[in-house]
N, C-alpha and C positions, 0 to 999 in steps of 0.2 A: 293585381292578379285577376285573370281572367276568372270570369262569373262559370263554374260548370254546367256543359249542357247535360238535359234532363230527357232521360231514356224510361220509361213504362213500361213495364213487362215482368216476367222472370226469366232469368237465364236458362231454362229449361224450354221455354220455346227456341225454337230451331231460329226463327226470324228475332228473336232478340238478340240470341247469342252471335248473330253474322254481325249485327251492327258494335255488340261488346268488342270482337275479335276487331275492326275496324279502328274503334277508339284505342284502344290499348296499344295498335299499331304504329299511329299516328300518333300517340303518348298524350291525347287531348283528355281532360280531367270531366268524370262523370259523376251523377248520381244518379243511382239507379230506384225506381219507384214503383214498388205492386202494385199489382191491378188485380185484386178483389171479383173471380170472378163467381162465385159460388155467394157473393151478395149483391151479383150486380151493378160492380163500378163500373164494368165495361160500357153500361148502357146508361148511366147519367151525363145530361145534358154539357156537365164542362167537362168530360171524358171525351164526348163525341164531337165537341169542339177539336179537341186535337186528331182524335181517329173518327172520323165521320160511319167505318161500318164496325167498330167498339170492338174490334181486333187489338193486337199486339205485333210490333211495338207501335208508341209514337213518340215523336223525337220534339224535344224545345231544344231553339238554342237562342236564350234569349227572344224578341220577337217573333222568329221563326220554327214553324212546326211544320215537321212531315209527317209521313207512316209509310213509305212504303222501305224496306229493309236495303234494298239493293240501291234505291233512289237516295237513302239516306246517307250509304254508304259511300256514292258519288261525291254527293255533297260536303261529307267530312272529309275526304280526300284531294277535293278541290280547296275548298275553303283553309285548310290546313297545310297546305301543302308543303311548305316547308319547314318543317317540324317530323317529327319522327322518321316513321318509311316514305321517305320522298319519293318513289316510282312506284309507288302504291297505285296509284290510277295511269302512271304511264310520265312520261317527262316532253312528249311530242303530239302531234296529232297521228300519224302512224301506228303509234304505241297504245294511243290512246283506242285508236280504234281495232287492236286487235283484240285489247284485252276486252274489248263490249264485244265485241264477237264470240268471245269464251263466254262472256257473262250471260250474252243472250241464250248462248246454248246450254248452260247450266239452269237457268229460267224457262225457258221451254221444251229442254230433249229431258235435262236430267233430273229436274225439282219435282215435275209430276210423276214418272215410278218410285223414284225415293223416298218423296214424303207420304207416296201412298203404302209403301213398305214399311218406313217410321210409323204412319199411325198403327198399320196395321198389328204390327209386331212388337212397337215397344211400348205401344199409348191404349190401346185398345185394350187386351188383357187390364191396365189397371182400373179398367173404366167400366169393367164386366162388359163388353163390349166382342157380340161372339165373331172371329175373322170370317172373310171373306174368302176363302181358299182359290175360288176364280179370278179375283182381282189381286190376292199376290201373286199368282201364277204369272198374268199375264204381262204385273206391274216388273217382276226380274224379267223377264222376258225384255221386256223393253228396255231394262237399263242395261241387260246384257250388254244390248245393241249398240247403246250410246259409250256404253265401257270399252268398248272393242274399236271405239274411234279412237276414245283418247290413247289407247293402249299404242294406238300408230304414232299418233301426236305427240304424245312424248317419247317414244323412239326416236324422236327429231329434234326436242329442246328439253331442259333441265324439264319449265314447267308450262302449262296450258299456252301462254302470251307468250314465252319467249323463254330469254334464260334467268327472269327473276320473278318471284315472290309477286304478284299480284292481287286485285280484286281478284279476277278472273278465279285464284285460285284460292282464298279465302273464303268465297261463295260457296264453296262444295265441303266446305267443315262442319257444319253443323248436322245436315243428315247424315253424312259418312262415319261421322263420328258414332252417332246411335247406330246404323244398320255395321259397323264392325265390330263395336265393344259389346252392344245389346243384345243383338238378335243373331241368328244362324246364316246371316246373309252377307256375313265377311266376306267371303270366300269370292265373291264376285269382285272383290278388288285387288285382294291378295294370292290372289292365282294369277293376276297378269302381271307381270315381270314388270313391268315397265309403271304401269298404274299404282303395286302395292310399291315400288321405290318412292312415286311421287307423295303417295298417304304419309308414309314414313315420315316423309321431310316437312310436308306440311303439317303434319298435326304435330312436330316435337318442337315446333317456335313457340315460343316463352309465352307468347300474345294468347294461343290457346289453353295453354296447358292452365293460366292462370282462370281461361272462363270453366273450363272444366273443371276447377277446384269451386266456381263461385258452382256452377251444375249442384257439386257434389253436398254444398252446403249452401243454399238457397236462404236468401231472407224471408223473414216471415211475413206473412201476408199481414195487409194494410189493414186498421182498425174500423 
């Protein structure tokens, strides 16, 4: 039996639960490990061996460690590849690179207004932490703009990549998840015909619904 690889984090980070959705996908066996940060693990020295800036996640699998969430998730999907959702990363080079295409723009059009709406709206309040009213103004603003592409784009295919289930399209669960269940900023996805179909389909695969049960009932932090 294969040794599980070992993920850091809590499923309440947005970047850990992209790489849970990932594994579960791909039906590859994990265990999942807090990280302590209100004592500090983040910043001890065999912490920062696997995450060098004492972030979340970082990935073992066996000799191998990563941290970055999207890059891990490559990797599980390569390395795994035939096991679970086998056109998870694509089945061609074509495919492969349309869905980095989606991926890049999920990484650089869509992650930064998003996760700056998640902190603001759903992280911040618990952190007495008073908003920004300028920077969520300006942060929908901006995803408006990127929402009103995919809204054309999937007018054209089931999902992001084509007409199946992707990275591509896996990447964009974890903050979409908070900015439509959390916060008052659903409506930017479920107002566009086309975008609230694709939320619908993506977030009711088994893959998430089980990391949102782990969300809802998180382990306890490390001793």
């Amino acid at each position: 039996m294969a040794t599980p690889v070992k993920v850091y984090g809590s499923p309440i980070s947005t970047a850990v639960s992209r790489v849970l959705v990932c594994l579960l996908e791909k039906e590859v066996q994990f265990k999942l490990i807090s990280v302590n940060f209100s004592k500090g693990e983040h910043k001890k020295p065999d912490f920062l061996k696997l995450q060098p800036f004492g972030q979340v996640p970082a990935f073992q699998d066996e000799a191998i460690t990563l941290f970055e969430s999207r890059a891990i998730c490559r990797y599980i999907s390569e390395k795994y590849a035939k096991q679970g959702n086998k056109g998870l990363f694509g089945m061609g080079p074509l495919e492969k690179a349309s869905i980095d295409q989606w991926l890049e723009a999920e990484g650089q059009s869509f992650n930064p207004p998003s996760s700056a709406l998640v902190f603001q709206l759903a992280f911040a309040p618990k952190m007495n932490i008073k908003h920004d009213e300028g920077l969520i103004k300006q942060s929908e603003e901006k995803l408006a703009k990127v929402l009103d592409v995919y809204e054309r784009r999937l007018g054209e295919s089931r999902f992001l990549a084509g007409e199946e289930f992707t990275l591509a399209d896996l990447s964009h669960l974890p903050n979409t998840q908070y900015l439509v269940n959390v916060t008052d900023k659903g409506g930017l996805f479920t107002s566009r015909k086309n975008v609230g179909r694709w939320w619908n389909e993506i977030s009711s695969r088994s893959s998430w619904k089980k990391v949102v049960q782990m969300q809802n009932s998180p382990p306890p932090a490390s001793a």
